[in-house]
mmCIF file as Biopython writes it, N, C-alpha, C and O atoms, coordinates in Angstrom:
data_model
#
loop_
_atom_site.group_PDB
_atom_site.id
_atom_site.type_symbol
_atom_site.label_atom_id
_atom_site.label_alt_id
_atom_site.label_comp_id
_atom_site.label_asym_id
_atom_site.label_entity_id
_atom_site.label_seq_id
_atom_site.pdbx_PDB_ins_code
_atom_site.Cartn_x
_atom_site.Cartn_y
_atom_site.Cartn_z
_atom_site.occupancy
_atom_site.B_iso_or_equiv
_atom_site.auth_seq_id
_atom_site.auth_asym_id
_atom_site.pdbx_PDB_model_num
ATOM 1   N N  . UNK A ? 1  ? -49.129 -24.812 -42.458 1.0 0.0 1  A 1 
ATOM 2   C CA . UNK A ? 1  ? -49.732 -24.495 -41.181 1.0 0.0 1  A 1 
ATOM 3   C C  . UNK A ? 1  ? -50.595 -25.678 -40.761 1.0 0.0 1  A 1 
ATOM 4   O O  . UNK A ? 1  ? -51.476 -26.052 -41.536 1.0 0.0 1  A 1 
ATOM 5   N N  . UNK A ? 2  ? -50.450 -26.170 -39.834 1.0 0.0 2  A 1 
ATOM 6   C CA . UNK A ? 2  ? -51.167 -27.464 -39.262 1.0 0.0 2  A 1 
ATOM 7   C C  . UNK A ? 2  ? -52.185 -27.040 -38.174 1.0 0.0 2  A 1 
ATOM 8   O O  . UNK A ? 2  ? -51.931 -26.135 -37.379 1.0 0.0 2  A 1 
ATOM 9   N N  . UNK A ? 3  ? -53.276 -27.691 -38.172 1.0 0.0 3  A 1 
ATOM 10  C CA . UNK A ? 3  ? -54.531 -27.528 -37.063 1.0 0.0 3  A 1 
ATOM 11  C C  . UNK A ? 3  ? -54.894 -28.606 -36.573 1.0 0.0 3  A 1 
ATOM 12  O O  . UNK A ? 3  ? -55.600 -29.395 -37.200 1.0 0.0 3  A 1 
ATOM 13  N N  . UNK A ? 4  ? -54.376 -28.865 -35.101 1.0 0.0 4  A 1 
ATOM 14  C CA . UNK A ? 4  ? -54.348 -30.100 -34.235 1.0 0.0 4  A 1 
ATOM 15  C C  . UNK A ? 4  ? -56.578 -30.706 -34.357 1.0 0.0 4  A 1 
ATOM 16  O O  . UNK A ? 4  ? -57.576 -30.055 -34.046 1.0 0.0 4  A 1 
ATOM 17  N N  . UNK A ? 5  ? -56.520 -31.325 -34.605 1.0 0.0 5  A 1 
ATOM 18  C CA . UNK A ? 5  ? -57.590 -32.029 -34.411 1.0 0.0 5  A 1 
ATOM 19  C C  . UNK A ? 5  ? -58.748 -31.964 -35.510 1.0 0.0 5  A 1 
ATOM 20  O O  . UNK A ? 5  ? -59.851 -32.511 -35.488 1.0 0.0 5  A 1 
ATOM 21  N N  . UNK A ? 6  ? -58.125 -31.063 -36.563 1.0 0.0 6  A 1 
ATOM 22  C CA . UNK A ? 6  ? -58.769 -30.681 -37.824 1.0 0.0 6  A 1 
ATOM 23  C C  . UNK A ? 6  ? -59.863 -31.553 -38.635 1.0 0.0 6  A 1 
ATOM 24  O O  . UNK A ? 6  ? -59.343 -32.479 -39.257 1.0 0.0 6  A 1 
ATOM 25  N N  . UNK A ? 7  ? -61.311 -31.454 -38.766 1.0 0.0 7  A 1 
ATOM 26  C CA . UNK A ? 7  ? -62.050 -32.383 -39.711 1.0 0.0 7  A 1 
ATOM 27  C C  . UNK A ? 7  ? -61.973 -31.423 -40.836 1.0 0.0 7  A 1 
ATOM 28  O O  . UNK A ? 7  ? -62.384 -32.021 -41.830 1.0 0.0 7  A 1 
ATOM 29  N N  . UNK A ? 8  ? -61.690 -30.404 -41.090 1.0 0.0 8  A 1 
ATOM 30  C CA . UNK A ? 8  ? -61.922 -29.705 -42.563 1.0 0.0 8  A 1 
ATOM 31  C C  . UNK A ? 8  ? -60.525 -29.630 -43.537 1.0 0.0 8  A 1 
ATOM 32  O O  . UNK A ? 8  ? -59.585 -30.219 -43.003 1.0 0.0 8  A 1 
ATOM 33  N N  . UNK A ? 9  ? -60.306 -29.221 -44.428 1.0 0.0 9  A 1 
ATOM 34  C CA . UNK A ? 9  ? -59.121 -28.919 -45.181 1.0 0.0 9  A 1 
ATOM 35  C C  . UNK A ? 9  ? -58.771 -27.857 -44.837 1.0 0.0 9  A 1 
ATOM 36  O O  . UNK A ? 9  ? -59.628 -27.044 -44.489 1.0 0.0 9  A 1 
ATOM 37  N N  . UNK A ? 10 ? -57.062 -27.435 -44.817 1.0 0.0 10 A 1 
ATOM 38  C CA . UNK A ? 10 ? -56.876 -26.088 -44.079 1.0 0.0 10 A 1 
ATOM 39  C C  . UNK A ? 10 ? -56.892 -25.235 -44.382 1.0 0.0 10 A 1 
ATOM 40  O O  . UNK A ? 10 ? -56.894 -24.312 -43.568 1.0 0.0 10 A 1 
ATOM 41  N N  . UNK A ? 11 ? -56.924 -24.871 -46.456 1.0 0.0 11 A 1 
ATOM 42  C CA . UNK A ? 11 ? -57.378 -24.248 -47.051 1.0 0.0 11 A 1 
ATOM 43  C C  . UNK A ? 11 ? -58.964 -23.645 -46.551 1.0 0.0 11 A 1 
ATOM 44  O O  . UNK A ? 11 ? -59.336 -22.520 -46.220 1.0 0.0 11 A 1 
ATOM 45  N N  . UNK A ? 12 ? -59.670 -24.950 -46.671 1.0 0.0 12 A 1 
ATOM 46  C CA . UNK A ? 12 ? -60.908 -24.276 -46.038 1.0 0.0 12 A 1 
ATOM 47  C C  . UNK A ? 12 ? -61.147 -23.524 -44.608 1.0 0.0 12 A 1 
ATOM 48  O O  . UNK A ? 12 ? -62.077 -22.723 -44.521 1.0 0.0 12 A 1 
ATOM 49  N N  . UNK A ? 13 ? -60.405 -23.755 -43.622 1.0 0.0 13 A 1 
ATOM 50  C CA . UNK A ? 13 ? -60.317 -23.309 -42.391 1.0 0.0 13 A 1 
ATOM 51  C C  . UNK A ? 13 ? -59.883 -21.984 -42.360 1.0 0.0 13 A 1 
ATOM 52  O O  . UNK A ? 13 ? -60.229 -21.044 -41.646 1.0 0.0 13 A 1 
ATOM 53  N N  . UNK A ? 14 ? -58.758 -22.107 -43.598 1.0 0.0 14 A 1 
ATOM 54  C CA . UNK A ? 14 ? -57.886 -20.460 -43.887 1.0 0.0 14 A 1 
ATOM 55  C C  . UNK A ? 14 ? -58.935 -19.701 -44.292 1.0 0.0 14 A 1 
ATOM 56  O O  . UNK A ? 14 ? -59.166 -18.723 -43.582 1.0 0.0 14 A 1 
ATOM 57  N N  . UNK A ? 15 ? -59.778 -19.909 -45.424 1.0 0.0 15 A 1 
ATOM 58  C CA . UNK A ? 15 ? -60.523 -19.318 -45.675 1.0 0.0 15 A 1 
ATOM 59  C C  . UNK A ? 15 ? -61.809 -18.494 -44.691 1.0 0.0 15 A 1 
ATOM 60  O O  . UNK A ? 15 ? -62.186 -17.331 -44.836 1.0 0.0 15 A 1 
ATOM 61  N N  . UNK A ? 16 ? -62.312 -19.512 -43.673 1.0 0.0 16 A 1 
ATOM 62  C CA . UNK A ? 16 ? -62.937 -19.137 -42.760 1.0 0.0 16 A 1 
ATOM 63  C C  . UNK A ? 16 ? -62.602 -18.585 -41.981 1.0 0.0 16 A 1 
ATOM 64  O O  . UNK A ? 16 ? -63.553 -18.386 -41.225 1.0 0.0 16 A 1 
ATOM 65  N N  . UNK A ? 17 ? -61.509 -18.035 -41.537 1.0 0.0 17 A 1 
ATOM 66  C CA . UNK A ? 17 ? -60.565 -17.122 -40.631 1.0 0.0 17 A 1 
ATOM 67  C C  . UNK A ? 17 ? -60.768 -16.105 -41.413 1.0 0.0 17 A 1 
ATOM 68  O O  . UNK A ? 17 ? -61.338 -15.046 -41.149 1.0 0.0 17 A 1 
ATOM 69  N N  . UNK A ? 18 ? -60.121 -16.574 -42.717 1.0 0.0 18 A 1 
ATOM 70  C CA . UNK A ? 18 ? -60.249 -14.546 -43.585 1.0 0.0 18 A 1 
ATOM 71  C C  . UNK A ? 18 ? -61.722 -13.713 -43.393 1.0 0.0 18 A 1 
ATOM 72  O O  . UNK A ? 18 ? -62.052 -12.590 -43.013 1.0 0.0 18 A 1 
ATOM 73  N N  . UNK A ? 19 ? -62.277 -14.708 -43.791 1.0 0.0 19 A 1 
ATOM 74  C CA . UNK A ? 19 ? -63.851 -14.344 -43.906 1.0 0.0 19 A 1 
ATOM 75  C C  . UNK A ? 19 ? -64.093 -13.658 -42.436 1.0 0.0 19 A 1 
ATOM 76  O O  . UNK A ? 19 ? -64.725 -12.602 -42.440 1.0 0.0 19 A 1 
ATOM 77  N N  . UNK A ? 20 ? -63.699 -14.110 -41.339 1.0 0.0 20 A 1 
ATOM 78  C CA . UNK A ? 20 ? -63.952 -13.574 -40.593 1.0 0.0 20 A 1 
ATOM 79  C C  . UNK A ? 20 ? -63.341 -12.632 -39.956 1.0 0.0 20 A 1 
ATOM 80  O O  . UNK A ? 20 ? -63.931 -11.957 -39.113 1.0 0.0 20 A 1 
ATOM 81  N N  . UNK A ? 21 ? -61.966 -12.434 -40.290 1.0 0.0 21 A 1 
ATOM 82  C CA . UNK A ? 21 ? -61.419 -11.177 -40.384 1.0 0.0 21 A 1 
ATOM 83  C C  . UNK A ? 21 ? -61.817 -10.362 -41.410 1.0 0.0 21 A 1 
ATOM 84  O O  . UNK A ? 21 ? -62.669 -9.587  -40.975 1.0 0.0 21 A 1 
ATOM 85  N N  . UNK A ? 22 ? -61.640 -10.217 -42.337 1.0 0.0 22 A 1 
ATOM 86  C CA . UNK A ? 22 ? -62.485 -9.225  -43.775 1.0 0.0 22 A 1 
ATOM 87  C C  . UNK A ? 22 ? -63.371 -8.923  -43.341 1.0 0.0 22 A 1 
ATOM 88  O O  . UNK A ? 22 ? -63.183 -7.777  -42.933 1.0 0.0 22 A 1 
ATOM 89  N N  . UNK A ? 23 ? -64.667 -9.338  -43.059 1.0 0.0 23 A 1 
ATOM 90  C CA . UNK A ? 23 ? -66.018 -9.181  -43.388 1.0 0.0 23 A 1 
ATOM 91  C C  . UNK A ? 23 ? -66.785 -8.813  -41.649 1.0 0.0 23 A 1 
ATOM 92  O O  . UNK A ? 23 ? -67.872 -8.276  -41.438 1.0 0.0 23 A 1 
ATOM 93  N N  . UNK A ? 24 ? -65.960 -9.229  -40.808 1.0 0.0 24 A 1 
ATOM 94  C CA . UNK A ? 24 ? -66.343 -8.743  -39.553 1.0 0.0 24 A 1 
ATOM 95  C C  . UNK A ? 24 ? -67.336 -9.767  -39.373 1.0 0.0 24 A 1 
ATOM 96  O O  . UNK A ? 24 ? -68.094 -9.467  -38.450 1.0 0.0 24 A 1 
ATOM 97  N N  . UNK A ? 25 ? -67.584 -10.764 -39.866 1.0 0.0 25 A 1 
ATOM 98  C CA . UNK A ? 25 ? -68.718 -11.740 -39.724 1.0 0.0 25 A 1 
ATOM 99  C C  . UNK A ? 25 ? -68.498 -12.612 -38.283 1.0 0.0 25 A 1 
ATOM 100 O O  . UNK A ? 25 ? -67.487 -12.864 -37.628 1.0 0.0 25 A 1 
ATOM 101 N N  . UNK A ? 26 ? -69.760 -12.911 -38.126 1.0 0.0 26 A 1 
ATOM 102 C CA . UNK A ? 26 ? -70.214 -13.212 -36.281 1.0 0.0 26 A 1 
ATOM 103 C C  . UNK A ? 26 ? -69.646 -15.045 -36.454 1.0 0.0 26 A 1 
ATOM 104 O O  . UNK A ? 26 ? -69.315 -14.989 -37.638 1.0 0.0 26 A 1 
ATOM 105 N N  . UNK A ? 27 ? -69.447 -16.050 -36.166 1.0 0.0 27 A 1 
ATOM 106 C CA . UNK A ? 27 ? -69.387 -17.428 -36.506 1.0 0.0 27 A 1 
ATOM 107 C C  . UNK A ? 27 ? -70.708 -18.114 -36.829 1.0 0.0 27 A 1 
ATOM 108 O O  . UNK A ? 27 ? -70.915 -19.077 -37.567 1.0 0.0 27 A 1 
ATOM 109 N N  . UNK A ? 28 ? -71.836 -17.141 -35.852 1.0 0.0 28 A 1 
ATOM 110 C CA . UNK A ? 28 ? -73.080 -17.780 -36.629 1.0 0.0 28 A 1 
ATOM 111 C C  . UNK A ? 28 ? -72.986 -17.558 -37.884 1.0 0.0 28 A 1 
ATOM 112 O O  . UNK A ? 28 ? -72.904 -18.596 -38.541 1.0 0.0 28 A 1 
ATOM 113 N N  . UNK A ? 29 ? -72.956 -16.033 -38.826 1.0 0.0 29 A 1 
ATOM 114 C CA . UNK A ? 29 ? -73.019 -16.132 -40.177 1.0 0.0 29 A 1 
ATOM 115 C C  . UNK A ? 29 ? -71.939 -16.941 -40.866 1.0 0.0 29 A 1 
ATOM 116 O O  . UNK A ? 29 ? -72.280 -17.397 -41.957 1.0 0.0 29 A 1 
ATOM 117 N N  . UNK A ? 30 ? -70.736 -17.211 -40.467 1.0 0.0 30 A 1 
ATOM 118 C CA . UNK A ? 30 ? -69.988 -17.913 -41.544 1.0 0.0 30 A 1 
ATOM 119 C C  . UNK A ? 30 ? -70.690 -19.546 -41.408 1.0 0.0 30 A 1 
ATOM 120 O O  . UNK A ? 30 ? -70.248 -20.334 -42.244 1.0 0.0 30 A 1 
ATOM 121 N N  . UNK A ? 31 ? -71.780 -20.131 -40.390 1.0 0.0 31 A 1 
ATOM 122 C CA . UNK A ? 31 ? -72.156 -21.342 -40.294 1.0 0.0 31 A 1 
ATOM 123 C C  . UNK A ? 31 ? -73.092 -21.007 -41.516 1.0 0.0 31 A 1 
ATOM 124 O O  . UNK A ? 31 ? -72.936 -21.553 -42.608 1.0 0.0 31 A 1 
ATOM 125 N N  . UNK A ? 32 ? -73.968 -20.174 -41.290 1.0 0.0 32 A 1 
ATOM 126 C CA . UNK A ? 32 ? -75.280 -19.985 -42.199 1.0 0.0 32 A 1 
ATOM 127 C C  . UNK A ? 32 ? -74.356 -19.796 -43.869 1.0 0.0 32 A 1 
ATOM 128 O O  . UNK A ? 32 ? -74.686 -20.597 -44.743 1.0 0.0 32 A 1 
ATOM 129 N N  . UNK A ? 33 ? -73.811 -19.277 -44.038 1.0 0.0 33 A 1 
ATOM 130 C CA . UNK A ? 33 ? -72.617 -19.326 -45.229 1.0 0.0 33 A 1 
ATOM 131 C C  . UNK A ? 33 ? -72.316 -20.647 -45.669 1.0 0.0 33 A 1 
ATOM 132 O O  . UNK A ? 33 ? -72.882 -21.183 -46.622 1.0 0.0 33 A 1 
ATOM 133 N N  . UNK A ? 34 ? -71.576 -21.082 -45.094 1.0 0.0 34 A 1 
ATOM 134 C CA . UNK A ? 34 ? -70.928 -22.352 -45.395 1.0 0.0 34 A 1 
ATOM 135 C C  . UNK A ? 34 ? -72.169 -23.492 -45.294 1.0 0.0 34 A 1 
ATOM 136 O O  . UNK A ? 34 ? -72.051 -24.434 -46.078 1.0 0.0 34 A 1 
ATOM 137 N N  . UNK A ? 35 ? -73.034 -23.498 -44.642 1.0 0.0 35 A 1 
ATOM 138 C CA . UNK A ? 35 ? -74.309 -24.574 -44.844 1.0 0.0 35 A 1 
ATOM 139 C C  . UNK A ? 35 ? -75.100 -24.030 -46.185 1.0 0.0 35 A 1 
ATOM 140 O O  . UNK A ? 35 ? -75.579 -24.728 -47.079 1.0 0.0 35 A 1 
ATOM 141 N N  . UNK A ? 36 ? -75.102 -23.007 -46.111 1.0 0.0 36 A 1 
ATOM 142 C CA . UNK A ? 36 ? -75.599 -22.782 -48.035 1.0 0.0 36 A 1 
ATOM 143 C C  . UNK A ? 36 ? -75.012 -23.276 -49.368 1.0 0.0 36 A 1 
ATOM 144 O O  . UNK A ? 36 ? -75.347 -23.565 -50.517 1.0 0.0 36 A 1 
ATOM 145 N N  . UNK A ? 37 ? -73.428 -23.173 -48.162 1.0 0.0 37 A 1 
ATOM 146 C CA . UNK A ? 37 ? -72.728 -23.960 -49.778 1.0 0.0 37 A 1 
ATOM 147 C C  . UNK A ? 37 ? -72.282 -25.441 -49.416 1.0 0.0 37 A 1 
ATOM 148 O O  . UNK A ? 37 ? -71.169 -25.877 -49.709 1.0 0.0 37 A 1 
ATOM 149 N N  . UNK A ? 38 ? -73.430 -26.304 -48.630 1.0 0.0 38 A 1 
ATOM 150 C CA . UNK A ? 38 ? -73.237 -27.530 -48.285 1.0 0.0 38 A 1 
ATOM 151 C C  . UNK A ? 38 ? -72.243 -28.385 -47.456 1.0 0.0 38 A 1 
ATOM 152 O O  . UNK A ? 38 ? -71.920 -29.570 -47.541 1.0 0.0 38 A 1 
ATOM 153 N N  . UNK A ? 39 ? -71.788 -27.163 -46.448 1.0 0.0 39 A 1 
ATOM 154 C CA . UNK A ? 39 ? -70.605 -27.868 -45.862 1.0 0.0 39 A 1 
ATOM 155 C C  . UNK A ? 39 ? -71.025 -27.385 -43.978 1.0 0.0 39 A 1 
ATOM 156 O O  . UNK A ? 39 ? -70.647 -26.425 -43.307 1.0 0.0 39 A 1 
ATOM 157 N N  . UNK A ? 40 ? -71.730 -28.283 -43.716 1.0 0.0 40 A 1 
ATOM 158 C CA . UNK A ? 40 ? -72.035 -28.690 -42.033 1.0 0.0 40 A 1 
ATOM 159 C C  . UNK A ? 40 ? -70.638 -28.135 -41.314 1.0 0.0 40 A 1 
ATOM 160 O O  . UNK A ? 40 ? -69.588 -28.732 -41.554 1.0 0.0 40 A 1 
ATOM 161 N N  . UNK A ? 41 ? -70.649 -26.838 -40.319 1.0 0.0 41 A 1 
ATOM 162 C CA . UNK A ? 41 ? -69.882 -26.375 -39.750 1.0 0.0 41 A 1 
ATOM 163 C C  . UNK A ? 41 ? -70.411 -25.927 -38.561 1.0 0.0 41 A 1 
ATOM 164 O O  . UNK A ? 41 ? -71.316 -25.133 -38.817 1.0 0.0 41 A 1 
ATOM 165 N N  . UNK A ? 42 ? -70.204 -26.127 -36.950 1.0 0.0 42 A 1 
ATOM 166 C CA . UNK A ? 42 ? -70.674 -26.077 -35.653 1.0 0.0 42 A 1 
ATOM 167 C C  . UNK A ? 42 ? -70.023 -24.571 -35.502 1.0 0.0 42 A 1 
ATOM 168 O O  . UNK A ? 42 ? -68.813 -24.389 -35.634 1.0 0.0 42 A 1 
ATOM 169 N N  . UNK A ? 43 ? -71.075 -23.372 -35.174 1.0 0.0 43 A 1 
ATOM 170 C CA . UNK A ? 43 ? -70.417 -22.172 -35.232 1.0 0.0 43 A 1 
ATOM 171 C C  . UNK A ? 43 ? -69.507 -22.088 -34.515 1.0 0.0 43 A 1 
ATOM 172 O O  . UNK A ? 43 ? -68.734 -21.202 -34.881 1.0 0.0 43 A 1 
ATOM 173 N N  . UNK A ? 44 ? -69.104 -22.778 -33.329 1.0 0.0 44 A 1 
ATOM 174 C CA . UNK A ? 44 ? -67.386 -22.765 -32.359 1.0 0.0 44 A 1 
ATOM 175 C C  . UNK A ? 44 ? -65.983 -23.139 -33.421 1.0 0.0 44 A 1 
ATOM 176 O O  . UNK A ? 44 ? -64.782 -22.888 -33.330 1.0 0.0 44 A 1 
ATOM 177 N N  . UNK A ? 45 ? -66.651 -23.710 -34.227 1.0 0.0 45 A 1 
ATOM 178 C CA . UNK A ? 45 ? -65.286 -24.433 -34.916 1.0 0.0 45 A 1 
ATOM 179 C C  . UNK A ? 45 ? -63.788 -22.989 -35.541 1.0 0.0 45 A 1 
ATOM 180 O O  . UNK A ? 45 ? -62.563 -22.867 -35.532 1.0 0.0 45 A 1 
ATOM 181 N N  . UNK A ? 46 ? -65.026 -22.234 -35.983 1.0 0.0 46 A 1 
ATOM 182 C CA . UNK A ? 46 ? -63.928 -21.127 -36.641 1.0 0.0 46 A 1 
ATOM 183 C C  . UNK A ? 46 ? -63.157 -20.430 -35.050 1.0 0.0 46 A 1 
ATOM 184 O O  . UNK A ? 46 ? -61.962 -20.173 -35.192 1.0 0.0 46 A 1 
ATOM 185 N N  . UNK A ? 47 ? -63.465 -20.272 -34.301 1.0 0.0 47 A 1 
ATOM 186 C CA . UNK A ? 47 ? -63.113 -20.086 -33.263 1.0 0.0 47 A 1 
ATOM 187 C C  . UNK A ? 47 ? -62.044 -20.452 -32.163 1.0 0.0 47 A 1 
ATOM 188 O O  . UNK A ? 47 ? -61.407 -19.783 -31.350 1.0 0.0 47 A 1 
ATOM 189 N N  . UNK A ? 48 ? -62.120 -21.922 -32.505 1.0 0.0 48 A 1 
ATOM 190 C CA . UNK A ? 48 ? -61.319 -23.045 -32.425 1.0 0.0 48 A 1 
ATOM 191 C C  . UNK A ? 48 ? -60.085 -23.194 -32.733 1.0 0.0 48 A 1 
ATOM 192 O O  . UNK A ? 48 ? -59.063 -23.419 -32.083 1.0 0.0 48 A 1 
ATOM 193 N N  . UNK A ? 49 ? -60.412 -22.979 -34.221 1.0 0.0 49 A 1 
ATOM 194 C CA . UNK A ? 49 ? -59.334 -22.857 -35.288 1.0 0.0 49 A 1 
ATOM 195 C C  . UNK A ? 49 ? -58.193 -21.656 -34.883 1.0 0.0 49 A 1 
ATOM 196 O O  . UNK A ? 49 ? -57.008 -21.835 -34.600 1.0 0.0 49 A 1 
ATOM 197 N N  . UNK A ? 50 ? -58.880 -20.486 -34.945 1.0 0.0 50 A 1 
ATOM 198 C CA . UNK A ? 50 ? -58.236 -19.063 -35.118 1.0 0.0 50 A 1 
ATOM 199 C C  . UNK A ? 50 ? -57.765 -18.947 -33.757 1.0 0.0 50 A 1 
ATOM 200 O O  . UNK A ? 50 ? -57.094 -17.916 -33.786 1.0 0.0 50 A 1 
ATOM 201 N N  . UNK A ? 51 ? -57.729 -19.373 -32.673 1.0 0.0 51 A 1 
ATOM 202 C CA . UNK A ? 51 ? -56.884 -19.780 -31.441 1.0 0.0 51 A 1 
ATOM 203 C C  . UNK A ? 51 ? -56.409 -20.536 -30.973 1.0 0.0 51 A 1 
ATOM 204 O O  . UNK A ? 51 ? -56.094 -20.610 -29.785 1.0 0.0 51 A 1 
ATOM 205 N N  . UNK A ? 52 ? -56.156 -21.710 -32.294 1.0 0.0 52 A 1 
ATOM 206 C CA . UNK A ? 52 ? -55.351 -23.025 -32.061 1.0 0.0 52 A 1 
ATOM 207 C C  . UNK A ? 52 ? -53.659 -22.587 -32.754 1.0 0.0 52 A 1 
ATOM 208 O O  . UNK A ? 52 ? -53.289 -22.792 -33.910 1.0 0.0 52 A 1 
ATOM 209 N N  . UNK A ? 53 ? -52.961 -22.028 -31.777 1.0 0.0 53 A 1 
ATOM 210 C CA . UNK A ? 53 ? -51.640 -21.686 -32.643 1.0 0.0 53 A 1 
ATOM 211 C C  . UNK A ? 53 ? -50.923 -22.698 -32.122 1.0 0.0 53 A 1 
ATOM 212 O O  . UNK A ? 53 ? -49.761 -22.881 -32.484 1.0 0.0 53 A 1 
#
């Protein structure tokens, strides 16, 4: 699966889609998430992603 303009790995991107399907989480919390575990993410990005088909 390819993501036009991608700075992350797509594993990681996949992951942030699940998360936000599973968990019902807002994009602010998966930013506050993912900056805990050291990885700088602009809360639009998952957003981005999950409507870039």
């Amino acid at each position: 699966m390819g993501f036009s303009g991608r700075h992350f790995l797509a594993n990681l991107i996949l992951q942030i889609i699940r998360w936000y399907l599973r968990y019902s989480l807002s994009y602010r919390n998966l930013e506050k998430i993912l900056e805990e575990c050291g990885i700088e993410i602009h809360h639009t990005a998952p957003y981005r992603y999950s409507s870039s088909r």
